[in-house]
C-alpha positions, 0 to 999 in steps of 0.5 A: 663644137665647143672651144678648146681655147679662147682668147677674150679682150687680150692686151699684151706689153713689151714695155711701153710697146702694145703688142696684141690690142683686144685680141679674141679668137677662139679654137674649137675642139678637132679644128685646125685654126691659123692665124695669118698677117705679116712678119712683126704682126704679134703672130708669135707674141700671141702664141708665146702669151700662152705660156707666159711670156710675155704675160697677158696684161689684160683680159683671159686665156681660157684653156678647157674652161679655165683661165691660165693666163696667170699660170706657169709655163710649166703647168700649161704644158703639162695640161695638154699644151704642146707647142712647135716653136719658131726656128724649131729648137731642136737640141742639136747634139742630141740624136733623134730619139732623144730629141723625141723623148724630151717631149715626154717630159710634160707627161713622163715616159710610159708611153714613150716607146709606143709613141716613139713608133707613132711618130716614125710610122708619121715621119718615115724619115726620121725612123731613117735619122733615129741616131743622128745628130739633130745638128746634122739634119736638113731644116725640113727633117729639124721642122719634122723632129719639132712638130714629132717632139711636140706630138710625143707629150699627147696634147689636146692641142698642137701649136705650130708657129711658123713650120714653114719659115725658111724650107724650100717651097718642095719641103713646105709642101711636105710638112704642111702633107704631114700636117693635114695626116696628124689633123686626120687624128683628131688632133686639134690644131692652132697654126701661126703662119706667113705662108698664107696659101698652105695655111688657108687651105689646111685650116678650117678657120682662119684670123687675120692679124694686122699690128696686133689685131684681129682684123679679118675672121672667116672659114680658110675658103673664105679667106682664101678668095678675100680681096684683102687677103689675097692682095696682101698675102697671097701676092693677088692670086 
């Protein structure tokens, strides 16, 4: 397998404040890799460091072979990288449809019609939705309209932080479904989660972040029956 995206040695600031300390980690092409720890762990930090914000004190993001951590938010989305982000960012007066089309803005609109039908033959419900408001819609039919918005520019890689934050356990149970039919595409996926137990089990590898750092690394499995793992995030099951 050879690496999609590699983090090496990255340190990132917020001011005076460190929040990733020599953080290497690396997401190999067609896997599903999360990156699990505690609320405040650096989790999204790290995720956001990819488009340059915060930017990458020290050490490399390598994307496809190139490093990008001194590149545009712009150019790094238009290059195969299309994020999910936390509390999903839907535009709320806008209705389905156009949510979805503003994920084609890294790529323009030729295919945008295609892929329109892509993403309500994977989301059923927003097919249903296609002229409400995004505002009208339940958080679990907002995270399935950020995760489908972020699919519609074609990436090479999906990142998701935190799709599960605020859902009801029956919903979360449904997107984490959704997630493993989009993974089943060959989709490469890098999924930022607290809700370890339904990330483990997607995942095909996994890294524990405690304080800005990787502390444990290991296949979802092995991760799942860790000791450490299961006692500070999967409640000692």
């Amino acid at each position: 397998m050879s690496a999609l995206m590699e983090f090496k040695d990255v340190d990132v600031f917020y001011g005076p404040i460190q929040a990733l300390k020599k953080v290497s980690l690396e997401v190999n092409e067609g896997e599903i890799v999360t990156l699990i720890g505690s609320n405040g762990a650096g989790k999204s930090t790290l995720l956001m460091s990819i488009f340059g914000q915060p930017r990458v004190a020290s050490g490399e993001i390598i994307y496809r072979g190139e490093d990008i951590s001194k590149k545009s938010a712009h150019y790094v989305a238009s290059n195969g990288l299309a994020q999910s982000p936390e509390g999903r960012r839907v535009f709320p007066s806008m209705s389905v449809e156009e949510n979805l089309l503003m994920g084609t803005i890294p790529i323009g609109m030729d295919h945008a019609q295609e892929d329109i039908q892509k993403m309500f033959d994977i989301f059923p419900r927003l097919k249903e939705r296609r002229n409400q408001r995004a505002s009208t819609m339940s958080g679990g039919e907002q995270q399935m309209l950020a995760i489908a918005r972020a699919l519609m520019s074609r990436p090479k890689l999906l990142l998701l932080d935190e799709p599960s934050l605020g859902l009801a356990p029956i919903i979360v149970k449904q997107i984490f479904r959704v997630l493993q039919e989009v993974a089943q595409t060959g989709m490469t996926i890098f999924l930022v989660e607290q809700n370890a137990n339904h990330a483990l089990k997607l995942a095909d590898r996994g890294y524990v972040m405690v304080n800005g750092e990787i502390r444990l690394t290991g296949t979802g499995d092995e991760l799942l029956v860790n000791p450490e793992v299961r006692d500070a995030y999967l409640g000692g099951h």
